[in-house]
N, CA and C atoms as a LAMMPS dump frame, in Angstrom:
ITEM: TIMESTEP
0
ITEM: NUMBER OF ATOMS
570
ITEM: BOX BOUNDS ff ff ff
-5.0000000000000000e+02 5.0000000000000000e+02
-5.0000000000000000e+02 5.0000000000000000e+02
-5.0000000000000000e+02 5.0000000000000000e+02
ITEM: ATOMS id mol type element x y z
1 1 1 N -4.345 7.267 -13.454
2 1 2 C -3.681 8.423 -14.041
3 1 3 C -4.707 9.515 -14.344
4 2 1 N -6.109 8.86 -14.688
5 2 2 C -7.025 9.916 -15.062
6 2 3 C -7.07 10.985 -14.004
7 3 1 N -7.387 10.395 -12.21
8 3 2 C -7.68 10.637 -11.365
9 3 3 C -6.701 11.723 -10.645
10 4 1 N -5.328 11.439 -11.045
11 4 2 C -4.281 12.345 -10.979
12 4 3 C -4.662 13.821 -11.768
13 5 1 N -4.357 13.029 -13.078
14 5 2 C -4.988 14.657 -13.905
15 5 3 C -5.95 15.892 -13.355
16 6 1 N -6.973 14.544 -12.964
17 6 2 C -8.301 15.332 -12.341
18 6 3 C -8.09 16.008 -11.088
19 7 1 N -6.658 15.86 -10.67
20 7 2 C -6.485 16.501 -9.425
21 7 3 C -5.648 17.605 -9.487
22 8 1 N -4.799 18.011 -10.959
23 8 2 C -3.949 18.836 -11.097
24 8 3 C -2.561 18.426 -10.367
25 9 1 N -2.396 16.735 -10.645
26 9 2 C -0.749 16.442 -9.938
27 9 3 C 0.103 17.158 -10.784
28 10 1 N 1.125 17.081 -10.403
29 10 2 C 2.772 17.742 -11.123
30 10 3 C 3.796 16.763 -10.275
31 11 1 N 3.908 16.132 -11.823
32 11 2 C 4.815 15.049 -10.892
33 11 3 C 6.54 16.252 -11.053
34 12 1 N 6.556 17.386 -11.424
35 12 2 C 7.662 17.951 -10.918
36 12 3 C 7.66 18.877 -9.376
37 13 1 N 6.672 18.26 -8.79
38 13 2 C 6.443 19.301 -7.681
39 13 3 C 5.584 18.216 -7.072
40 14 1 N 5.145 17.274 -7.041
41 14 2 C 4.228 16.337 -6.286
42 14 3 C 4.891 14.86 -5.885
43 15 1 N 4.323 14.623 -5.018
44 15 2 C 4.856 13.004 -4.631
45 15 3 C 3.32 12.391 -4.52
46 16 1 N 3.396 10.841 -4.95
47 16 2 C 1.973 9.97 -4.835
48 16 3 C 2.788 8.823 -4.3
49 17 1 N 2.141 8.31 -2.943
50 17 2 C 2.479 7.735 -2.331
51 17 3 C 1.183 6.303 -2.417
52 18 1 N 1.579 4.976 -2.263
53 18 2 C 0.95 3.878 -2.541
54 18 3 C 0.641 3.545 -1.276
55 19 1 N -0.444 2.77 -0.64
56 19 2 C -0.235 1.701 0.39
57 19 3 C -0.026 0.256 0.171
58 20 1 N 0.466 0.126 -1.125
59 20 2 C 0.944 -1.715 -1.843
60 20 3 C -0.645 -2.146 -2.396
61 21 1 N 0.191 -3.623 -2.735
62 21 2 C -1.47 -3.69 -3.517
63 21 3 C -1.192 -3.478 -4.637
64 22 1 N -0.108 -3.073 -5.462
65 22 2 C 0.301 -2.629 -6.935
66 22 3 C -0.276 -3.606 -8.24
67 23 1 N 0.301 -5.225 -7.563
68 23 2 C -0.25 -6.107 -8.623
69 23 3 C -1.211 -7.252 -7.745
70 24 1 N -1.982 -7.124 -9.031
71 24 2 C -3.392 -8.849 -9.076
72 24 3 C -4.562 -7.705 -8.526
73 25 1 N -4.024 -6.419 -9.008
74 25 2 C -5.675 -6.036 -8.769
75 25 3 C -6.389 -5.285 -9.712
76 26 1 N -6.421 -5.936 -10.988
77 26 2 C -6.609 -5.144 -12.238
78 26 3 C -6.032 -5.888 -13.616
79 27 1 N -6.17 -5.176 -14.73
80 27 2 C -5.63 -5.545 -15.83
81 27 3 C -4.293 -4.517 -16.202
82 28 1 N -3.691 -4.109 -15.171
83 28 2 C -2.596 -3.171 -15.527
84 28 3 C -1.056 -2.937 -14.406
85 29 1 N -1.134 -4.314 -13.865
86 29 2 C 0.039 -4.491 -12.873
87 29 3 C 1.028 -4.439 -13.181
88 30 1 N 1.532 -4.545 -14.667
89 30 2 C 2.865 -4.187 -15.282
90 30 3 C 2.96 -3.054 -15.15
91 31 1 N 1.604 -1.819 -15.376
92 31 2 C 1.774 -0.548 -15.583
93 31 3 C 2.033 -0.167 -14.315
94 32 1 N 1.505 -0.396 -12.841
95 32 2 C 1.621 -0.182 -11.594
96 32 3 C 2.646 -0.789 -11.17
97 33 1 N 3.223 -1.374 -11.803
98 33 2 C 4.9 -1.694 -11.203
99 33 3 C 5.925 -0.37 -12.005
100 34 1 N 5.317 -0.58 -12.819
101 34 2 C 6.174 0.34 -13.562
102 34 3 C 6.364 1.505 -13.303
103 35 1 N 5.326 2.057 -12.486
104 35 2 C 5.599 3.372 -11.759
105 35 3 C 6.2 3.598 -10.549
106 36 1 N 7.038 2.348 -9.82
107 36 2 C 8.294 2.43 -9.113
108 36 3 C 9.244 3.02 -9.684
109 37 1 N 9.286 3.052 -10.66
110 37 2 C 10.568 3.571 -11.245
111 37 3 C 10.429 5.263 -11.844
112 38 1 N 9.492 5.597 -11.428
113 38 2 C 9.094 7.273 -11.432
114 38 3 C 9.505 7.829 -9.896
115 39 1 N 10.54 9.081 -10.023
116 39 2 C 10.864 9.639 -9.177
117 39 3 C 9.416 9.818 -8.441
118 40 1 N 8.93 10.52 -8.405
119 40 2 C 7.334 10.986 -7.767
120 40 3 C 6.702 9.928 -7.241
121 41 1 N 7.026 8.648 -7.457
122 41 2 C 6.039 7.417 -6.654
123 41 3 C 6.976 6.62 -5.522
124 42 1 N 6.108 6.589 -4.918
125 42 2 C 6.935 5.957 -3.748
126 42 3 C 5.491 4.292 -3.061
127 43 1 N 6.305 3.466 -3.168
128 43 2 C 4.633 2.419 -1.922
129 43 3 C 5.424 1.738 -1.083
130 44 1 N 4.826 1.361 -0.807
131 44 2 C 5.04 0.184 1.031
132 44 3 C 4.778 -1.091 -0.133
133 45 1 N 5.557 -2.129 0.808
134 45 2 C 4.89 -3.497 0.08
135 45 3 C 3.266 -4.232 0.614
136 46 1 N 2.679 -4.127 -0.298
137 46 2 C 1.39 -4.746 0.649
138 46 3 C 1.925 -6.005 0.367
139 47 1 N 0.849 -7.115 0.681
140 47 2 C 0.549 -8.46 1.115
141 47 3 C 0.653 -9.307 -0.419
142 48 1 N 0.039 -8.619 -1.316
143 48 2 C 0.381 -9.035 -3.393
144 48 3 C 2.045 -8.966 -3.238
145 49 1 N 2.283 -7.788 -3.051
146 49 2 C 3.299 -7.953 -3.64
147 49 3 C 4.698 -8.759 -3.033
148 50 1 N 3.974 -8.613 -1.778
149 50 2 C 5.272 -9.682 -1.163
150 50 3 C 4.881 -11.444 -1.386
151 51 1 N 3.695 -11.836 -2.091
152 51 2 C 3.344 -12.714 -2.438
153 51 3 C 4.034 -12.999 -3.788
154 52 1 N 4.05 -11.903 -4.533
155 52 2 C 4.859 -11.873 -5.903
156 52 3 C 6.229 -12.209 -5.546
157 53 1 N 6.857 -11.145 -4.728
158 53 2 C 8.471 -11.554 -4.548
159 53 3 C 8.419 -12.973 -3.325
160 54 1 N 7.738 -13.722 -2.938
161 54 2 C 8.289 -15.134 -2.565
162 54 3 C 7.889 -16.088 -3.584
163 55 1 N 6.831 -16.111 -4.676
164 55 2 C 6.781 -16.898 -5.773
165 55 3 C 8.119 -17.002 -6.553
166 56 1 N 8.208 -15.437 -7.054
167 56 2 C 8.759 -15.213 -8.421
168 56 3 C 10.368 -15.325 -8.031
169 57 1 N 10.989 -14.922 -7.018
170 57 2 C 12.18 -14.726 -6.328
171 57 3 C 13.006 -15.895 -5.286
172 58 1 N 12.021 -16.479 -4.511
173 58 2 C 12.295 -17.619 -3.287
174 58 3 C 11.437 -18.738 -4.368
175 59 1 N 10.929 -18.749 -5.186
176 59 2 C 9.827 -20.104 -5.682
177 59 3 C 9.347 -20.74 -4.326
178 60 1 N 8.526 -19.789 -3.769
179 60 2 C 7.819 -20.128 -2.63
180 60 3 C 5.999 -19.774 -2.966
181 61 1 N 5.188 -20.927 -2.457
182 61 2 C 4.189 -20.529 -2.455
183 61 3 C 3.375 -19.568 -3.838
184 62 1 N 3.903 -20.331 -4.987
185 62 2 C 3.459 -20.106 -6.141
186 62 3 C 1.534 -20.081 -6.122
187 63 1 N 1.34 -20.957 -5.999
188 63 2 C 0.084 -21.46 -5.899
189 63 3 C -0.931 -21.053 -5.34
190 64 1 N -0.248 -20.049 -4.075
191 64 2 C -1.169 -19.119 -3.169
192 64 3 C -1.592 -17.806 -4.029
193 65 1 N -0.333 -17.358 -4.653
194 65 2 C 0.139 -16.059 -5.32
195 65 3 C -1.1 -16 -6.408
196 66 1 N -1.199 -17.188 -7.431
197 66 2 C -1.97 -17.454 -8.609
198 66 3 C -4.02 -17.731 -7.637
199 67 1 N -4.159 -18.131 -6.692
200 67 2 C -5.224 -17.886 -6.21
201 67 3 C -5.312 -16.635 -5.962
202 68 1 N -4.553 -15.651 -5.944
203 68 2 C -5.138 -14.4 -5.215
204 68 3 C -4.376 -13.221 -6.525
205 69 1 N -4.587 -13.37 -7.744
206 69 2 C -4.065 -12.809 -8.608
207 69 3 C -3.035 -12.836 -9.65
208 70 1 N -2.219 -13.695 -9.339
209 70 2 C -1.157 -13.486 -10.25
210 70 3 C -1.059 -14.472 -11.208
211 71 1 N -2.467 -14.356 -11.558
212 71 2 C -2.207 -15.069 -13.226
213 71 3 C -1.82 -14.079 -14.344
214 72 1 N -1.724 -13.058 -13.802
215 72 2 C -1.4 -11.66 -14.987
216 72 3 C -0.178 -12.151 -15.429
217 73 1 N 0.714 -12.628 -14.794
218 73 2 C 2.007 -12.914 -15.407
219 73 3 C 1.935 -13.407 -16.726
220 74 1 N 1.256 -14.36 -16.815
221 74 2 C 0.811 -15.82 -17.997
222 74 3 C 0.785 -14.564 -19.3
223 75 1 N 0.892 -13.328 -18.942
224 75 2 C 0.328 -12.634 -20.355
225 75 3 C 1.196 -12.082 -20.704
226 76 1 N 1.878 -12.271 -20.039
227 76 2 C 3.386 -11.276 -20.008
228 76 3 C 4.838 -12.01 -19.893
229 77 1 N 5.928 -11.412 -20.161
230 77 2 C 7.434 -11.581 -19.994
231 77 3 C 7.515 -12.604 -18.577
232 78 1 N 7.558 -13.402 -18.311
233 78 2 C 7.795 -13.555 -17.139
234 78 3 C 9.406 -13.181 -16.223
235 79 1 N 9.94 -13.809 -17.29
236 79 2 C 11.544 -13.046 -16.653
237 79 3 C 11.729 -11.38 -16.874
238 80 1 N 10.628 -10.575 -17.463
239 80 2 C 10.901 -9.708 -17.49
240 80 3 C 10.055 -9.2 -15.862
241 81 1 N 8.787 -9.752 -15.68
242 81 2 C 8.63 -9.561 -14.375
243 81 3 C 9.864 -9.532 -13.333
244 82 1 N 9.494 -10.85 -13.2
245 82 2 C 10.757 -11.37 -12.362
246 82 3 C 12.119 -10.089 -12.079
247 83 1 N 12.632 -9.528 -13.82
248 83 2 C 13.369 -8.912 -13.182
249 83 3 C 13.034 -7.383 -12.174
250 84 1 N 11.689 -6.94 -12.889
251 84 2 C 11.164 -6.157 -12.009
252 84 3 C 11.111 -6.232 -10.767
253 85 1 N 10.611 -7.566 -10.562
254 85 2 C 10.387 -7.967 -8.896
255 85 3 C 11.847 -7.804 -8.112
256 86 1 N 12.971 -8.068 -8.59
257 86 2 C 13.83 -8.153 -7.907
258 86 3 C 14.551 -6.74 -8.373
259 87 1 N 14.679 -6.142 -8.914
260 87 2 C 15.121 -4.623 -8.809
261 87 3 C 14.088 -3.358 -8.407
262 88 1 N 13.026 -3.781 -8.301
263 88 2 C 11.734 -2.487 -7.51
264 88 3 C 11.049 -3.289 -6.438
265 89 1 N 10.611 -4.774 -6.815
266 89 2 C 9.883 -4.848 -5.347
267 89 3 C 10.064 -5.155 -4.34
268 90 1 N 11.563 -5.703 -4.549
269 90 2 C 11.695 -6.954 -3.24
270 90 3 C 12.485 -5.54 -1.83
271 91 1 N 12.497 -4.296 -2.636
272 91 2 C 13.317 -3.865 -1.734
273 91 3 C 12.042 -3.11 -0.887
274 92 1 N 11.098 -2.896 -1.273
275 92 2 C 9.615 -2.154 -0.789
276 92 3 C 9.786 -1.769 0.536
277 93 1 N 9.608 -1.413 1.212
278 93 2 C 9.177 -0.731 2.419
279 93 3 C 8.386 -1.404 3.205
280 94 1 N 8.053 -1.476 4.521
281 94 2 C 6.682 -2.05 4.648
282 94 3 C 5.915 -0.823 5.856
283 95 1 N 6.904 0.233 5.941
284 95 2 C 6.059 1.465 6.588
285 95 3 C 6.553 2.251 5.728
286 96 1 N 6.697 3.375 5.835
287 96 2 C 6.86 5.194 4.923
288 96 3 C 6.328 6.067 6.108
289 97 1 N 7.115 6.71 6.503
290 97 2 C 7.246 7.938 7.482
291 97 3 C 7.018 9.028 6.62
292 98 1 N 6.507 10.056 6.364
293 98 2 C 6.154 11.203 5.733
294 98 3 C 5.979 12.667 6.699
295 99 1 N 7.238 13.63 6.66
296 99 2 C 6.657 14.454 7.429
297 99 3 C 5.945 15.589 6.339
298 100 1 N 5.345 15.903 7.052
299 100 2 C 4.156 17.049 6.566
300 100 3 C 4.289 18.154 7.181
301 101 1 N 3.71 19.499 6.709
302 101 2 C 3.91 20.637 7.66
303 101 3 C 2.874 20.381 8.617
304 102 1 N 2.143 19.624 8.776
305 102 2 C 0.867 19.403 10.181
306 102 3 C 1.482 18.255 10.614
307 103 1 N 2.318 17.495 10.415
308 103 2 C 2.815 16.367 11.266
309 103 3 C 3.459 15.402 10.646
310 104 1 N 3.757 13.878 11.375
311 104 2 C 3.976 13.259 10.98
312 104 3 C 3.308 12.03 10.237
313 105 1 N 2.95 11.584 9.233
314 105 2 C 2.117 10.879 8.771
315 105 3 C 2.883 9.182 8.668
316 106 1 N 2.632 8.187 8.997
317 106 2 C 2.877 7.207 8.706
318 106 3 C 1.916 6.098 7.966
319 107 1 N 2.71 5.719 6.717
320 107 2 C 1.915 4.609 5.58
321 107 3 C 1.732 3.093 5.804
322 108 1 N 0.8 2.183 6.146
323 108 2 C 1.309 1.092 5.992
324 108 3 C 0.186 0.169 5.477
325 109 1 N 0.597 -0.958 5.357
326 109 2 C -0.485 -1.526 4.402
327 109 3 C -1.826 -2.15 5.215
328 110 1 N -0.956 -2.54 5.947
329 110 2 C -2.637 -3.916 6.686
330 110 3 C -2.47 -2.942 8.288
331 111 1 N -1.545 -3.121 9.419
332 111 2 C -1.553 -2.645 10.721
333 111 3 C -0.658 -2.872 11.025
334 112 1 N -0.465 -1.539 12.415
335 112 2 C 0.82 -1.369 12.743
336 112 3 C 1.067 -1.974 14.021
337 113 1 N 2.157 -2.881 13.939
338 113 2 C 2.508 -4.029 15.157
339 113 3 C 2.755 -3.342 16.079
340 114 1 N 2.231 -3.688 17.443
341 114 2 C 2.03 -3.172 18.332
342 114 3 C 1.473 -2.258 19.097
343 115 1 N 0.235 -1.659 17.992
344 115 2 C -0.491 -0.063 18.27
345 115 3 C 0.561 1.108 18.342
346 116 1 N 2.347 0.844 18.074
347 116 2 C 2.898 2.179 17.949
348 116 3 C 4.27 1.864 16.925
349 117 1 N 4.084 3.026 16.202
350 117 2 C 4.821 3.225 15.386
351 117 3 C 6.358 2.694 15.04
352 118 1 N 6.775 3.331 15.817
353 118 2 C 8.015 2.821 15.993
354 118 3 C 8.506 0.756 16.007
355 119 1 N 7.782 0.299 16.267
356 119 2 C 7.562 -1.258 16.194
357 119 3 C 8.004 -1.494 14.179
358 120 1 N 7.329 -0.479 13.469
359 120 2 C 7.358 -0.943 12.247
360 120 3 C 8.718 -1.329 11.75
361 121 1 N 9.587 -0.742 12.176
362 121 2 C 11.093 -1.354 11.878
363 121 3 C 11.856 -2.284 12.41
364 122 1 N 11 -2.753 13.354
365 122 2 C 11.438 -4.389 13.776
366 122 3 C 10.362 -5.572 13.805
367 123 1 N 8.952 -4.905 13.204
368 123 2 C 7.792 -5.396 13.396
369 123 3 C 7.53 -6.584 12.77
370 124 1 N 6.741 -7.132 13.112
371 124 2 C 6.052 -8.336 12.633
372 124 3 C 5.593 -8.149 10.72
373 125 1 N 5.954 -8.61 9.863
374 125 2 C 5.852 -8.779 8.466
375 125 3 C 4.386 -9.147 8.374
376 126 1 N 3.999 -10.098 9.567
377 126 2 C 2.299 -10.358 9.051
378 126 3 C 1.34 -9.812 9.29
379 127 1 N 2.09 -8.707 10.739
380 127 2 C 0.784 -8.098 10.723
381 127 3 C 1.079 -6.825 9.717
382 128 1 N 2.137 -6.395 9.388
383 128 2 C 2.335 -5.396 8.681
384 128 3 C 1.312 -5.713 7.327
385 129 1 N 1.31 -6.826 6.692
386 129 2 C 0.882 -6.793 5.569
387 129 3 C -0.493 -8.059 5.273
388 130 1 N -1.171 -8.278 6.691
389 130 2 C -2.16 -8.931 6.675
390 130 3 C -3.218 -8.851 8.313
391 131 1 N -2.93 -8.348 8.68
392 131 2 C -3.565 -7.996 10.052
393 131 3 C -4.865 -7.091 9.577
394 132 1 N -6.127 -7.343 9.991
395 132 2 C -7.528 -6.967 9.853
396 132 3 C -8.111 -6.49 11.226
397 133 1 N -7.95 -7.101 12.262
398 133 2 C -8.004 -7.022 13.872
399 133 3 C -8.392 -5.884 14.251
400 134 1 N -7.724 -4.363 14.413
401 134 2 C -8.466 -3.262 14.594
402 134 3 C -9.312 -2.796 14.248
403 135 1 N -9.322 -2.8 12.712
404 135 2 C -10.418 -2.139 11.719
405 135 3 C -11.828 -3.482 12.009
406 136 1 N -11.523 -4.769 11.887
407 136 2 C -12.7 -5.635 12.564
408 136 3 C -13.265 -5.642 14.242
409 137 1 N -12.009 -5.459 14.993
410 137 2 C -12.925 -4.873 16.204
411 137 3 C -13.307 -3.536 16.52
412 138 1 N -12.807 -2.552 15.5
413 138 2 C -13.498 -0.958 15.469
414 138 3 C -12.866 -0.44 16.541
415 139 1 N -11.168 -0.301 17.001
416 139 2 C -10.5 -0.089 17.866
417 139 3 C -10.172 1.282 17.836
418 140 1 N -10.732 2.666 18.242
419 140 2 C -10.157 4.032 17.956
420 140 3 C -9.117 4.254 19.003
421 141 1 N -8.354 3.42 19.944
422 141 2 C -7.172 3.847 20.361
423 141 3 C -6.304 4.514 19.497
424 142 1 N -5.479 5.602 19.288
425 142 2 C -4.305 5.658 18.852
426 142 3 C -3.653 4.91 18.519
427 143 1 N -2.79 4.714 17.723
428 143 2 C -1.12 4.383 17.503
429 143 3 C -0.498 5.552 17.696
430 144 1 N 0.59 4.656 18.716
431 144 2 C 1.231 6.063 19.367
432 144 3 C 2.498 6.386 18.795
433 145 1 N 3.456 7.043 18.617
434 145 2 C 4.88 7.221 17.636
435 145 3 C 4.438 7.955 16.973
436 146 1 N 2.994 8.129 15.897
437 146 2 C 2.99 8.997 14.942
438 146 3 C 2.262 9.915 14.845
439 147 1 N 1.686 10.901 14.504
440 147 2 C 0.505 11.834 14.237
441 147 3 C -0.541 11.16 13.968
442 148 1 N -0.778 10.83 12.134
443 148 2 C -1.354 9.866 11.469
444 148 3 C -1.037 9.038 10.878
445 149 1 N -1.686 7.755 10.406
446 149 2 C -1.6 6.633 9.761
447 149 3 C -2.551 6.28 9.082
448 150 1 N -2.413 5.449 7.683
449 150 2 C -2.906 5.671 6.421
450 150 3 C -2.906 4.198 6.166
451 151 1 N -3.773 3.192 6.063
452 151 2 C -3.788 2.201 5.947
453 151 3 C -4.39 1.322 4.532
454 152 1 N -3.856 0.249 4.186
455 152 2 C -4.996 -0.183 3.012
456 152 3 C -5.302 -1.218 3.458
457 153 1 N -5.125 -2.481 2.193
458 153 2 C -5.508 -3.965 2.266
459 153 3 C -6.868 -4.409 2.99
460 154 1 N -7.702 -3.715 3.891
461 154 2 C -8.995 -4.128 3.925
462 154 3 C -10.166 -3.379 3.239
463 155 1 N -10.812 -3.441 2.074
464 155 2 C -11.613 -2.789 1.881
465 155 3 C -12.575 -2.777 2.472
466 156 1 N -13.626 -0.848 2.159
467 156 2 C -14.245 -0.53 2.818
468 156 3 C -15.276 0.328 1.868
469 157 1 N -16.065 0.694 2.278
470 157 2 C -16.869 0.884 1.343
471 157 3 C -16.861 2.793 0.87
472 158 1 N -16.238 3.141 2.123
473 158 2 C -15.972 5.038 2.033
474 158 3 C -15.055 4.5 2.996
475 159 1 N -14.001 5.332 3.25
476 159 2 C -12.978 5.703 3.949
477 159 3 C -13.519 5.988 5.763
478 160 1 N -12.533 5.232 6.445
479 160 2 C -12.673 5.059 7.681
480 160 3 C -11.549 5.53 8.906
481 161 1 N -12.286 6.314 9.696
482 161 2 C -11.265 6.82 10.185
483 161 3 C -11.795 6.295 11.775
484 162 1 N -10.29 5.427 12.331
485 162 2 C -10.317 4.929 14.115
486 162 3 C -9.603 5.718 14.409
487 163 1 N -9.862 6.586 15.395
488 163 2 C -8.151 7.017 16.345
489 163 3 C -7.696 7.777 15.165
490 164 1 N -6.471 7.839 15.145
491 164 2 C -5.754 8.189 14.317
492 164 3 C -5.111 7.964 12.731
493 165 1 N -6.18 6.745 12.413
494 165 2 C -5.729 5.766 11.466
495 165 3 C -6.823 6.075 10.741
496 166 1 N -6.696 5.971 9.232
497 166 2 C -7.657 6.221 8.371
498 166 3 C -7.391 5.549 7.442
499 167 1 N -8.514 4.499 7.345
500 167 2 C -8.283 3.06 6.523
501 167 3 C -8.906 3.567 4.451
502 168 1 N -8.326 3.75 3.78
503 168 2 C -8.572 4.155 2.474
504 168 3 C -8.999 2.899 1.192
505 169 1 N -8.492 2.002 1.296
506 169 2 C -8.595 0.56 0.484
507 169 3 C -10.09 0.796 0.372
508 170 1 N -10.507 1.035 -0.691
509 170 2 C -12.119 1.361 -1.018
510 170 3 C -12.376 0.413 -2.235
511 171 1 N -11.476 -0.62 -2.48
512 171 2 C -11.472 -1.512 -3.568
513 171 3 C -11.882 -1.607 -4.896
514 172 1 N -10.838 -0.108 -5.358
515 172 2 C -10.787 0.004 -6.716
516 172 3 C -10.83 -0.954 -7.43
517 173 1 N -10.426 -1.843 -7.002
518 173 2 C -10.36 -3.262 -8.649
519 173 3 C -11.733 -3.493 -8.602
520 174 1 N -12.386 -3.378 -7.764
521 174 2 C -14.078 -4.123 -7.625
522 174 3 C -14.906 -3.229 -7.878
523 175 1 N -14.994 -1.724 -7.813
524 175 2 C -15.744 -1.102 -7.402
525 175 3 C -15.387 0.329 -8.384
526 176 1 N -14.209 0.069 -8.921
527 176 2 C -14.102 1.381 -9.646
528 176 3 C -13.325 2.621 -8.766
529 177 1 N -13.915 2.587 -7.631
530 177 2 C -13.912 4.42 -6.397
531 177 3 C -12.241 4.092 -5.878
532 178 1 N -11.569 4.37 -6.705
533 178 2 C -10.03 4.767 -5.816
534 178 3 C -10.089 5.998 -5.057
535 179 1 N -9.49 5.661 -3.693
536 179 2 C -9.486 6.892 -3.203
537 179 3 C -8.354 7.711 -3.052
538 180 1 N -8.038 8.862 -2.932
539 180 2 C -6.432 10.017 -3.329
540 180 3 C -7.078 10.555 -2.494
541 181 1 N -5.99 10.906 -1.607
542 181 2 C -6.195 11.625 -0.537
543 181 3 C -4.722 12.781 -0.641
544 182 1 N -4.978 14.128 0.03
545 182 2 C -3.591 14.872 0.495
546 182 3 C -3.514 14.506 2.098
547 183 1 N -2.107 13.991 2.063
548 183 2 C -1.515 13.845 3.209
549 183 3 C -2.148 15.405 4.448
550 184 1 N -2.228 16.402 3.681
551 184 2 C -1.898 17.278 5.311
552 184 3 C -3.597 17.405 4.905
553 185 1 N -4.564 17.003 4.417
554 185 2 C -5.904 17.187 4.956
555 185 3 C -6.407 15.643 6.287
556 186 1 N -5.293 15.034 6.07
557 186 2 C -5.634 14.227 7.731
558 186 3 C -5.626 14.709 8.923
559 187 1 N -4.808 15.823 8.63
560 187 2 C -5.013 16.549 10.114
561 187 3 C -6.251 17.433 10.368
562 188 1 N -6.757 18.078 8.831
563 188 2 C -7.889 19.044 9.095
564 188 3 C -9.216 18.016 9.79
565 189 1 N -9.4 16.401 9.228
566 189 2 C -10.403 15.639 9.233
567 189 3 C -9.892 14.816 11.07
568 190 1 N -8.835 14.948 11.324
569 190 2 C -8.706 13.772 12.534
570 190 3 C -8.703 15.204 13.73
């Protein structure tokens, strides 16, 4: 929120868009859920949070969820989670189309199935929200369907741009450096 300030947002005139990742990465995942429910925020589901909604929702794979974060619950409501999870997260997104006056921008968390866009609405769930593969073989082909694409879930140490894709996950929980970006300066930089 500081970082917002520091940017002069207006959440009556601004939209902040997420790439998932909301909870198990910090001491404030109630508060980052909680900002689903602000007109002005919009995220994709990353790979946490769809880990959250098959624990907390399917009682699936509890055990994975609590290795990779979600002991935050233990401090908190749990049915009050829970009901969060099932009225904001389970419905998440797992792309976000954004047009811009320079183009079309597309959001997603890990990679986009098939190198083109359009795939994301029938696409593969794992690679949507766990696929590493491009950004590890350093692939600057395009993804084709969109202008740009905005990726998280692998951190990086500064922001990375293949092709058309510009990987941002700079691993605020570890490192402090969140990165905020404006959508239409991807076109000035790609």
């Amino acid at each position: 929120m500081t970082r917002l300030e520091q940017r002069a947002f207006d959440p009556a005139r601004d939209r902040l868009f997420a790439v998932g990742d909301l909870v198990d990465r910090g001491p404030e995942s109630l508060a980052c859920l909680e900002l689903l429910q602000q007109p002005w925020f919009h995220s994709i589901c990353g790979n946490h949070e769809a880990m959250m909604v098959d624990a907390l929702l399917h009682g699936r794979q509890f055990d994975l969820w609590m290795l990779n974060g979600g002991e935050w619950i233990y401090e908190l409501n749990i049915d009050r989670i829970a009901r969060l999870c099932d009225r904001l997260v389970a419905g998440l997104p797992y792309g976000i189309e954004v047009e811009t006056a320079q183009g079309r921008v597309g959001l997603i968390h890990a990679e986009v199935p098939g190198d083109d866009w359009r795939q994301v609405a029938a696409g593969d769930a794992r690679t949507m929200l766990w696929a590493r593969e491009r950004l590890e073989q350093w692939r600057t082909d395009p993804v084709r369907g969109i202008d740009q694409v905005v990726c998280g879930h692998t951190p990086v140490k500064t922001p990375v741009r293949l092709g058309n894709i510009l990987y941002i996950d700079t691993g605020a929980y570890f490192t402090g450096n969140l990165t905020l970006i404006e959508l239409g300066e991807l076109f000035q930089a790609g």
